[in-house]
N, C-alpha and C positions, 0 to 999 in steps of 0.2 A: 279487186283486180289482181290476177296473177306477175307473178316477178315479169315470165316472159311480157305478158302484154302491157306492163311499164315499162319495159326498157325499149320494145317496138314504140310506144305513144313519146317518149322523150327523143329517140332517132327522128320521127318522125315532125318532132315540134322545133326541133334541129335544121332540119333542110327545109324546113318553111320560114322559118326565123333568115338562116340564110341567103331562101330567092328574097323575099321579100325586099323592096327597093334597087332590086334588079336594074342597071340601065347600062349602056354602051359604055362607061366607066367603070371600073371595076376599084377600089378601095380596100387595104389591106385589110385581113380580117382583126378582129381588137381581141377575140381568145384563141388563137393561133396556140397549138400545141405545141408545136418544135421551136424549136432557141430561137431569137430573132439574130443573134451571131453566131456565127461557126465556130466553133471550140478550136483553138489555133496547133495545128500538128505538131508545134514544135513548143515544148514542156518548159514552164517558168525561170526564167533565169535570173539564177542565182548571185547576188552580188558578192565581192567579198568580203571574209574576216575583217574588219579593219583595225590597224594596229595597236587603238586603244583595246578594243576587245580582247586581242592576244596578249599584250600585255598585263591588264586585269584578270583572264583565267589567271595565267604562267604564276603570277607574282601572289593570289590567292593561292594556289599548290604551292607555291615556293614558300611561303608563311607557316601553313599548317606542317608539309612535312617534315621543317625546321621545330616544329613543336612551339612556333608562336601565335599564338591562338588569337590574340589581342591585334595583333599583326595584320592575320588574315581576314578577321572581324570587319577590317578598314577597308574591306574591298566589297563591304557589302553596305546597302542603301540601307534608310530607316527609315520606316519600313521598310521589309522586304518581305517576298514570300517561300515559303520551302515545300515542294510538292514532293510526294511520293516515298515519305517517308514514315509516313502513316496516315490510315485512313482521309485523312480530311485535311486539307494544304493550311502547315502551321506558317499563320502570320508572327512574325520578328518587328516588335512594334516600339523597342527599343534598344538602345546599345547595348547594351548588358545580355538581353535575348540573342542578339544578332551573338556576342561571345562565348554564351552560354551553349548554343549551337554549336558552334566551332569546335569548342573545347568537347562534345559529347561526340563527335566523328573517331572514330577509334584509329583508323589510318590517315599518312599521311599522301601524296600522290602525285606522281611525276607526271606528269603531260607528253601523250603520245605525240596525238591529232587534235587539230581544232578545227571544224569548216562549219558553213554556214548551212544551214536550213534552207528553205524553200520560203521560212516568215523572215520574222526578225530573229529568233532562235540561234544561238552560234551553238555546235556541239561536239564537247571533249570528251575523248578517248582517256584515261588514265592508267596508270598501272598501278596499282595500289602498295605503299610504303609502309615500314614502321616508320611510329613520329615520336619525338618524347611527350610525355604526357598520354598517348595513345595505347592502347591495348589492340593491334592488327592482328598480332598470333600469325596462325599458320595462312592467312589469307593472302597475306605483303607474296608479290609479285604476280599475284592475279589481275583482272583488269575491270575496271566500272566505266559506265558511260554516264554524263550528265547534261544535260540543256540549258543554257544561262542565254537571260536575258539579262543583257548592259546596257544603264540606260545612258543619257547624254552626258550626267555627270560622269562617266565612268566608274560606275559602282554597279553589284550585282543588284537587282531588282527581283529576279527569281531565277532559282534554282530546284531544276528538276532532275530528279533520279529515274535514269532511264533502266540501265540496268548495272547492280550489283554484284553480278558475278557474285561471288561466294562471301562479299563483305557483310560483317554482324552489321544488324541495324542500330543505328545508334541509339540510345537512349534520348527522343525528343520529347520527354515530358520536361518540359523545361516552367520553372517555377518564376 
């Protein structure tokens, strides 16, 4: 059988299937194509930052860019997860991992903006610092973006690198 003359035999087995059981009541159809709701005009509303969040980004920058690495460590969960800093999102599956990360970020970073996403996601703006202990070089006063997810204990859970601007990548072969 040619293409056309299957696709006429399945239209056709279509509107039979259809009439079929036909009567003065009509019952909704069960493979209806179109949404069974209307996608609502007006776009997801955004909850706010809330204050433990700001204050867990703020006080994770405020750590690192003091050059306390051990510090800023403590604002992150065990495990946690680090996306986008190489291929394949490095799990942090102990403290020491969680410090070892920290300490291999070469700047340190002032907090523009914080706001929320559309998920759970909150996302900061930074300007990127020298820190002691850091190698920034000629990048400090450029800007990154990052995604943190905080979770109930207020601790970071995962951190995503959205974009780096001109920041070196850090060294995350962490041992």
């Amino acid at each position: 059988m040619t293409r056309r003359r299957w696709l006429g035999a399945l239209a056709a087995l279509g509107l039979l299937v259809a009439g079929c059981g036909e009567s003065g009541k009509r019952e909704p159809q069960q493979l209806a194509l179109k949404p069974s709701a209307t996608p609502s005009a007006t776009p997801e509303r955004r909850l706010p930052v809330t204050d433990a969040e700001k204050r867990v980004i703020r006080g994770w920058a405020n750590e690192l860019r003091h050059g306390d690495v051990r510090a800023a460590a403590r604002y992150f969960s065990v495990p946690s997860e680090i996306v986008n800093f190489q291929p394949e999102p490095l799990e942090l599956e102990s403290a020491r991992r969680v410090v070892d990360f920290n300490d291999s970020l070469p700047c340190g970073a002032e907090v523009i903006s914080i706001i929320r996403t559309v998920s759970q996601l909150v996302v900061g703006e930074f300007e990127l610092t020298d820190r002691p202990g850091g190698d920034c070089g000629s990048v400090a006063g450029t800007r990154a973006t990052f995604a943190f997810l905080v979770g109930a204990d207020e601790h970071i859970k995962r951190l995503i690198l959205i974009d780096a601007g001109s920041m070196p990548t850090p060294d995350t072969t962490l041992t």
